[in-house]
C-alpha positions in Angstrom: -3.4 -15.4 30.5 -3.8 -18.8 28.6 -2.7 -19.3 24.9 -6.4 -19.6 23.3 -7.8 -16.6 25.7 -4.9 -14.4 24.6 -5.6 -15.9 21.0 -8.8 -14.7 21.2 -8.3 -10.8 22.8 -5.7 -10.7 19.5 -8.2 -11.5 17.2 -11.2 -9.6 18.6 -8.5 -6.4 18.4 -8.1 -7.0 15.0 -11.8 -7.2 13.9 -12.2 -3.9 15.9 -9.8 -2.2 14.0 -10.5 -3.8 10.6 -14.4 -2.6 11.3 -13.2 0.7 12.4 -11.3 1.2 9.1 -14.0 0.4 7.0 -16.2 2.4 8.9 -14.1 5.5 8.2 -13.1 4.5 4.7 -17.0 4.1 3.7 -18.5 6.4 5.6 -16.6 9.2 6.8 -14.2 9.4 3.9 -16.5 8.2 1.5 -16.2 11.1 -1.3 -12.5 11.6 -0.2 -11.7 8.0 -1.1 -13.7 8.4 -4.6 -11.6 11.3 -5.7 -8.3 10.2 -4.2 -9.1 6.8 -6.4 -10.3 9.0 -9.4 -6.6 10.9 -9.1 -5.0 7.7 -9.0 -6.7 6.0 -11.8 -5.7 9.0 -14.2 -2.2 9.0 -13.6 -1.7 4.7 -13.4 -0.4 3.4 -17.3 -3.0 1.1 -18.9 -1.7 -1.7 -17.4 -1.2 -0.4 -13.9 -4.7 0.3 -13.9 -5.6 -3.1 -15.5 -3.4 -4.7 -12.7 -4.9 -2.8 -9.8 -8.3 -3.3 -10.8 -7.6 -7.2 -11.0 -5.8 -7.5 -7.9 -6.0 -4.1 -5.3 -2.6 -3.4 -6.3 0.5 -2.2 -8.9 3.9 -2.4 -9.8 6.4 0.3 -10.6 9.9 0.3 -11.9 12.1 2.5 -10.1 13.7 5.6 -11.8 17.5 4.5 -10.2 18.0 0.9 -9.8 15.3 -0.3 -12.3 14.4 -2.7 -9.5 10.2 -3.5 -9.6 8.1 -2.5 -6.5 4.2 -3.4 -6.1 2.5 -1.2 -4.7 -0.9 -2.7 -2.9 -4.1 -0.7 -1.9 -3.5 1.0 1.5 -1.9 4.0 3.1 1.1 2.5 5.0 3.0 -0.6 5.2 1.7 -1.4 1.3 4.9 -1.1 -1.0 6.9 -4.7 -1.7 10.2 -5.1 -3.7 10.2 -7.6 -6.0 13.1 -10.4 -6.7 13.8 -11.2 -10.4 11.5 -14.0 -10.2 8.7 -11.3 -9.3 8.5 -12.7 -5.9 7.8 -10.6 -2.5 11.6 -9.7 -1.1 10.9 -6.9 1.2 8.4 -4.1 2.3 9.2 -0.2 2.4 6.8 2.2 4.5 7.1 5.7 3.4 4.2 7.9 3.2 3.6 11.4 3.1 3.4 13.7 6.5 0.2 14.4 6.2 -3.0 12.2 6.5 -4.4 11.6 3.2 -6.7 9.1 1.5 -5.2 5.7 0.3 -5.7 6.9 -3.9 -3.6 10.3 -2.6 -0.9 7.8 -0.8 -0.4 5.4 -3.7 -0.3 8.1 -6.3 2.3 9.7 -4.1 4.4 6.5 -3.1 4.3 5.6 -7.3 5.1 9.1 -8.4 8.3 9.6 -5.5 9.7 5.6 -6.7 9.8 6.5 -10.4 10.8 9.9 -10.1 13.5 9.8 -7.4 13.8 6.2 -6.0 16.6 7.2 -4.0 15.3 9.7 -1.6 12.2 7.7 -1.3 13.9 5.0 0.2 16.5 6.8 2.2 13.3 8.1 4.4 11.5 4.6 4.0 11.3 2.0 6.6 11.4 -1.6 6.1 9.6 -4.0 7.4 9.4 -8.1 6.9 7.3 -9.5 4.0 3.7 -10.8 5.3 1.5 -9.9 3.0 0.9 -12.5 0.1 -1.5 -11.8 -3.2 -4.7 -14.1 -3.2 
């Protein structure tokens, strides 16, 4: 298969999951997503909640190595390590077992990194830093 015609297969995938997502985030899991949002909202700081309403996403300091982690809006793959300079280092994937909505997963992924850093990150995966802020 040529270059541009595999090109093209990629990105037509990536629409159809990127429309499928949105069709079961605002439509199928439409009140499930407003609560799980809701939960998240009460329990984010001022400025966590200023931050994530600016930009789709947090930071949190963890509880062990004081190190900074920003959580973005999502339910896997979302959670960066900061350097010192507050730049991207590296991503962590942890999420819980079950399938919950993205407010449910963020709330979770925030409250397990400044509660008990170290056993979220001995289950976590990691995975190389894509993702950049806009």
């Amino acid at each position: 298969m040529s270059g541009g015609l595999s090109r093209a297969f990629a990105e037509a995938a990536r629409l159809a999951r990127a429309a499928w997502r949105r069709f079961v985030e605002y439509c199928v899991l439409d009140d499930s997503q407003s609560r799980g949002l809701s939960l998240l909202k009460e329990w984010l700081t001022p400025e966590q909640l200023a931050q994530y309403e600016a930009s789709g996403h947090f930071d949190v300091i963890g509880c062990h190595t004081g190190k900074r982690y920003r959580i973005r809006h999502g339910t896997g793959m979302n959670i960066y390590e900061l350097d010192e300079l507050g730049r991207l280092h590296a991503g962590w994937c942890f999420v819980p077992r079950d399938t919950l909505v993205a407010g449910d997963v963020m709330l979770a992924q925030k409250i397990a990194l400044e509660a008990n850093e170290r056993a979220a990150l001995a289950v976590a995966r990691s995975f190389p830093v894509r993702w950049r802020p806009t």
